[in-house]
N, C-alpha and C positions, 0 to 999 in steps of 0.2 A: 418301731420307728427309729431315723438317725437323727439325733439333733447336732449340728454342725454351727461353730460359732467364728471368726477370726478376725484375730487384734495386731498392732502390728507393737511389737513389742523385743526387746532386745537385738535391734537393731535390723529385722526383719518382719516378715508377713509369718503369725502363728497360727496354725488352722487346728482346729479339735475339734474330732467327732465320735459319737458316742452312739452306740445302740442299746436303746434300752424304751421302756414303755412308762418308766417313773416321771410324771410332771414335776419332781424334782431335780432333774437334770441339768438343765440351762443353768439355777442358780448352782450349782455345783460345777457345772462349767467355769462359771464365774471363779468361784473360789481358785480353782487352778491358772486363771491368768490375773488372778491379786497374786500367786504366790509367782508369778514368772514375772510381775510387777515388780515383787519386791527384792526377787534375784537382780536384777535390773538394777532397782537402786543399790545395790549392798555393792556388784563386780564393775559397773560399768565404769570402762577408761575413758567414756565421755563427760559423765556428769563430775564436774569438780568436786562432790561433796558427799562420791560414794566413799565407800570404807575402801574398796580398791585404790581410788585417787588418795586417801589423804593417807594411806601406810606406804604409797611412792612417795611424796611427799614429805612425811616427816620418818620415814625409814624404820619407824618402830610403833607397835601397837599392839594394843590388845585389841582378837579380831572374836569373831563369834564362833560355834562350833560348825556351821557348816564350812565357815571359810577355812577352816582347819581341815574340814573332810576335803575339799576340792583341793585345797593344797597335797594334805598329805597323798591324794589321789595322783595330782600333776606328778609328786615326788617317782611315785610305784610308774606313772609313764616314763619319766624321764629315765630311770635306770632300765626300763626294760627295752626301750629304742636305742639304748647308746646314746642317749642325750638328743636324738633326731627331735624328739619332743622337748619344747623348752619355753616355760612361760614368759622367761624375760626377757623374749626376743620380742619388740617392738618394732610393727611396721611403719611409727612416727618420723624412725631415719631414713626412711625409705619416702618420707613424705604424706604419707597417711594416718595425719595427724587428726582431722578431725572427722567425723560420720563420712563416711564414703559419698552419700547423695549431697554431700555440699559442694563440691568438685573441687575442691583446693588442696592444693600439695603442695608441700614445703618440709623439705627433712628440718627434721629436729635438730637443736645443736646437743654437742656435749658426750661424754664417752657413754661405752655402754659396757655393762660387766654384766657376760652372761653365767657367771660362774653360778649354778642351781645348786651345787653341792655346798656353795658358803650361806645359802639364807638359813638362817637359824629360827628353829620351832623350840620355846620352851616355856611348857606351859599353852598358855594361849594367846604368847606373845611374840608375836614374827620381826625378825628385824633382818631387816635388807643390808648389804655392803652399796659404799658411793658408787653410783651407775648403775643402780639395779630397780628397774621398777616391772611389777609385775603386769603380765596381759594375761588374761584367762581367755581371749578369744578363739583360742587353737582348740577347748575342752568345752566352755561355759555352758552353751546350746546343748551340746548333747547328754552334758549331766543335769541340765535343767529340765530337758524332756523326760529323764530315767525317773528324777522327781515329780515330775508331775504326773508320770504313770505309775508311779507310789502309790498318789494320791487319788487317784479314779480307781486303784484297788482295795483300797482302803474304803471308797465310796460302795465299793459291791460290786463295779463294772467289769466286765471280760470282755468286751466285746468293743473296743475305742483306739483311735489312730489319732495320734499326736504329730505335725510338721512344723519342726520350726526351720523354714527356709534350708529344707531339705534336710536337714537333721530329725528322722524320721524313728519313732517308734509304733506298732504292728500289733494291736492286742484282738488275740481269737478271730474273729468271722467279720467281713460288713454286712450291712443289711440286707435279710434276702440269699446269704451266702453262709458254706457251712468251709468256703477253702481261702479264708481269710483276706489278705486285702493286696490290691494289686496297684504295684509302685512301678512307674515310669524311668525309665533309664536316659538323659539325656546323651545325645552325641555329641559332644565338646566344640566338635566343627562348623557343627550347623546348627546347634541349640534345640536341633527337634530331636522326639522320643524318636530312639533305636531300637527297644525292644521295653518286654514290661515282666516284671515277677513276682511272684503271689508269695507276702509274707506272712508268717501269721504267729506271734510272741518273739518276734526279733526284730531287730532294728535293723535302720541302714544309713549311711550318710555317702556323702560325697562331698571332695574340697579338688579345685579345679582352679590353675590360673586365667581363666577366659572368660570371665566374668570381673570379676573385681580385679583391676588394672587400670593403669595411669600409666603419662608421660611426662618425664617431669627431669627440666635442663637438655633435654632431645634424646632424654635414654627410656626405654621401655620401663615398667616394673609390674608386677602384682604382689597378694596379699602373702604368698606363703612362701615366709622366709626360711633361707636355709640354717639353724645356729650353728650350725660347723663354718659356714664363711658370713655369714651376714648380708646375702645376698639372694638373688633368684637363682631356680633350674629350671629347665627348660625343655628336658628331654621327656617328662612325662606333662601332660595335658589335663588329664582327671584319673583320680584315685576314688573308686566306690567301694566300700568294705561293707560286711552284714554281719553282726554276733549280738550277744543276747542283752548287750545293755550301750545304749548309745553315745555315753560318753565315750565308750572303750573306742567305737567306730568313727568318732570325730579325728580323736588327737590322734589315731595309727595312722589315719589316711594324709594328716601333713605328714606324718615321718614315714609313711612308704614314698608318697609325694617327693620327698627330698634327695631319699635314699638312691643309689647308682638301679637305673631301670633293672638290668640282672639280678637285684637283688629283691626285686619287689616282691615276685609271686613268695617266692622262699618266706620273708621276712612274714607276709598274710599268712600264710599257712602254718609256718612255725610258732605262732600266737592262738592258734585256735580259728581264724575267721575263714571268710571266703568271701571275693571279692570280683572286680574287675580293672583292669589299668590300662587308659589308651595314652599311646607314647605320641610324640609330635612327630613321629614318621609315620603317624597312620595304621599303626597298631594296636590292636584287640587281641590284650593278653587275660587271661583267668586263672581261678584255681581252680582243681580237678573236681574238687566235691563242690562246685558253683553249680555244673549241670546236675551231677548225682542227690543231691540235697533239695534242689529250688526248680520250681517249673517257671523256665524262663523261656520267654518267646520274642524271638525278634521281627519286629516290622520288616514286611515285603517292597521293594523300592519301586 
């Protein structure tokens, strides 16, 4: 049988489901969204009195060791995108300053230093330079779900699908099925499924401007900013990547996102993934081993 539970937690709607015939499941479900609870409180740039907020705040702390893993993790993205990945770029200058569903934008004052290479690790204590405060929202979601399918294997499970607000991970079969689990591809344009692919021990995410966007002083903006200018692009629409752990799939798709469109397919590929990119002229671009690897089918219009 599938037991299926969903909470809405880090700043989205988190669905987890589990095949297995154990009537200990539900509460072990549970345990996995106490610990997405408590990622929650430790990273979020909403709650004043996470460990995130108060090392912006007072620029220096001693942090815990996972805040260490996510960092030293952010670190291994940022050098391997050429900076495209960068947690200290803040979409509060941008006016997205507080939960997206409250609908209020107002940029922030005050400079910003995206310098990643000045925050200093020693020990277990992180200290920021002036203008530098951290956002893990480009990574958080996808390294939350990589842990909480840790933690469903550690439980004994093979067979479970974790979604947090499309930062998706794909374990073994669903129920009833021996060819794993099939994920919906939205079309940017129209917001309905375009076609669907049966994953099954890999992740997938997707980061898209056409959703999460404001106007604000009579200029357009959304959430994924560029750190090379500080600003939006425009010429790609959504970025969907697939590889074996979902963090990896979060933070690459801002920085193919960002990256010049010619460079995108290269950039997925050169990294191990396989992906999709629809550009805002209406383009459905891939990578070669996307069909070769995945049975992916698209909807008949």
């Amino acid at each position: 049988m599938q037991y299926t539970e969903t909470r809405k937690l880090l700043g989205t709607s988190i669905e987890v489901r589990v095949v297995s015939e154990d009537p200990k499941t539900p509460e072990r479900i549970g345990y996995v969204f106490d610990y997405f609870s408590s990622v929650e409180q430790e990273f979020s740039r909403f709650l004043p009195d996470s460990d995130l907020s108060l090392l912006n705040r007072h620029k220096k702390m001693s942090v815990s060791k996972r805040f260490l893993e996510l960092m030293y993790l952010s670190k291994k993205m940022y050098a391997e995108t050429d900076g495209f990945f960068n947690p200290l770029v803040s979409v509060a200058k941008l006016g997205y300053r507080n939960s997206f569903e409250q609908g209020k934008f107002e940029a922030a004052e005050g400079v910003v230093n995206t310098d990643f290479d000045a925050v200093r690790i020693t020990d277990d204590v992180i200290t920021l330079e002036p203008g530098q405060a951290l956002d893990f929202g480009g990574i958080g979601k996808g390294w939350a779900v990589d842990k909480g399918s840790e933690l469903l294997r550690l439980f004994g499970y093979d067979n479970f699908f974790i979604n947090a607000g499309g930062d998706i991970y794909a374990s073994g079969n669903r129920e009833s099925s021996k060819n794993g689990w099939i994920i919906g591809i939205e079309n940017p344009f129209t917001e309905e499924v375009i076609a669907s692919i049966v994953l099954q021990d890999a992740a997938i995410a997707t980061s898209g401007s056409y959703k999460r966007k404001w106007d604000m002083n009579q200029q357009a903006y959304h959430h994924l900013i560029n750190p090379k200018t500080l600003g939006n692009e425009h010429a790609i629409v959504s970025v969907t990547l697939i590889s074996p752990e979902c963090a990896r799939c979060d933070g690459f798709t801002k920085s193919v996102f960002n990256a010049p469109v010619s460079e995108g397919i290269r950039l997925i590929e050169q990294h191990g993934m396989d992906g999709l990119i629809f550009t805002s002229a209406g383009e459905l671009l891939s990578t070669k081993g996307l069909s070769e690897k995945y049975e992916l089918d698209f909807v008949e219009n």
